[in-house]
N, C-alpha and C positions, 0 to 999 in steps of 0.2 A: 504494500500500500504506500500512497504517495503522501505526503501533507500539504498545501500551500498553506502559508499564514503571511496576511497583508498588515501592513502597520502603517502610520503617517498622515492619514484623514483628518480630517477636521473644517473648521470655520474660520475663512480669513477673507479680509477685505480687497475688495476687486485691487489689481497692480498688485500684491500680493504673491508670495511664492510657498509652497509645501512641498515636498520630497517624497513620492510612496516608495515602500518596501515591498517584496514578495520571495519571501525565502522556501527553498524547495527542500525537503526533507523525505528519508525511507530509500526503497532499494531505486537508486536511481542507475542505471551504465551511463547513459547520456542526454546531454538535456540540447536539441537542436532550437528549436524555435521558442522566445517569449516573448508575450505580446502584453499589452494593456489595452482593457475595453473598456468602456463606459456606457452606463444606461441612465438616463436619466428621465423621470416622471413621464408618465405616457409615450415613451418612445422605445424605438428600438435597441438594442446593444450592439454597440458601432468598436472599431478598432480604431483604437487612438495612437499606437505607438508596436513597433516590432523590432526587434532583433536575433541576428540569426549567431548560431555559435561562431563564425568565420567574424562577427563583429559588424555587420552589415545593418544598418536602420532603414526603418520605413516610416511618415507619419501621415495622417490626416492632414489635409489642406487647413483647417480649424486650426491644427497646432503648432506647426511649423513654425520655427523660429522662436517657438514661444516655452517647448514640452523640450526636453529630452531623453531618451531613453538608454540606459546602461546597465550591463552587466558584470557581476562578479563570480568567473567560472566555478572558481575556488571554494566559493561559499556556497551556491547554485541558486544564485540570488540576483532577482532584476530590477531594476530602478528606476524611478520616475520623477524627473525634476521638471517642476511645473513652476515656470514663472509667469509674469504680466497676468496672472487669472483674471477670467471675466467670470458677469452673474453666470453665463450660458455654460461655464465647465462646470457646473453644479450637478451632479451625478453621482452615482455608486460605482465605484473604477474597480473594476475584477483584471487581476491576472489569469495567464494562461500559460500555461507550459507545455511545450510536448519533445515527445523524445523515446529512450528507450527504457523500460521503465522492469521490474521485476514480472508484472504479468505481458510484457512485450510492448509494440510500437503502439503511445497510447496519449491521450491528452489530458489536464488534468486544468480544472478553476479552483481559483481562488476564493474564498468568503465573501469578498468584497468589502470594501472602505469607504463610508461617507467622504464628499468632498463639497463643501459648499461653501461658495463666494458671496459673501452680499457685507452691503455697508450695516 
């Protein structure tokens, strides 16, 4: 079995930055893809951020410039640094890992983390 645990959430005011966690724990061989999603109130659950083990980013047009994503193989842990927040980053941000895992090539979510912007 795998664990995510998300940490870093919370309430700050728009311009604003927070940091999320997502540390990967249990029988892991390897961890290829983590991503960060977000859903937020009546909407869907969109991918905000990716990176690949080769060290390769991806982001949504919404975050660009603004999010970055990183990772720490060593630890099996992926990161989210979010500066300039606006109200609209206000969501539940889940990570995602996928890779190769004890029961085989497998994916796994996070609990997910409040994140909300407002004055």
């Amino acid at each position: 079995q795998v664990q995510l645990v998300e940490s870093g959430g919370g309430l700050v005011q728009p311009g604003g930055s927070l940091r999320l966690s997502c540390a990967a724990s249990g029988r892991i061989f390897s961890i290829y893809n983590m991503d960060w999603y977000r859903q937020a109130p009546g909407k869907e659950r969109e991918l905000v951020a990716s990176i690949t083990n080769g060290g390769s980013t991806n982001y949504a047009d919404t975050v660009k410039g603004r999010f970055t994503i990183s990772r720490d193989n060593a630890k099996n842990t992926v990161y989210l640094q979010m500066n300039s927040l606006k109200p609209e980053d206000t969501a539940v941000y889940y990570c995602n890992v996928g890779g190769r895992f004890g029961v085989g090539i497998a994916s796994y979510w996070g609990q997910g983390t409040q994140v909300t912007v407002s004055s």
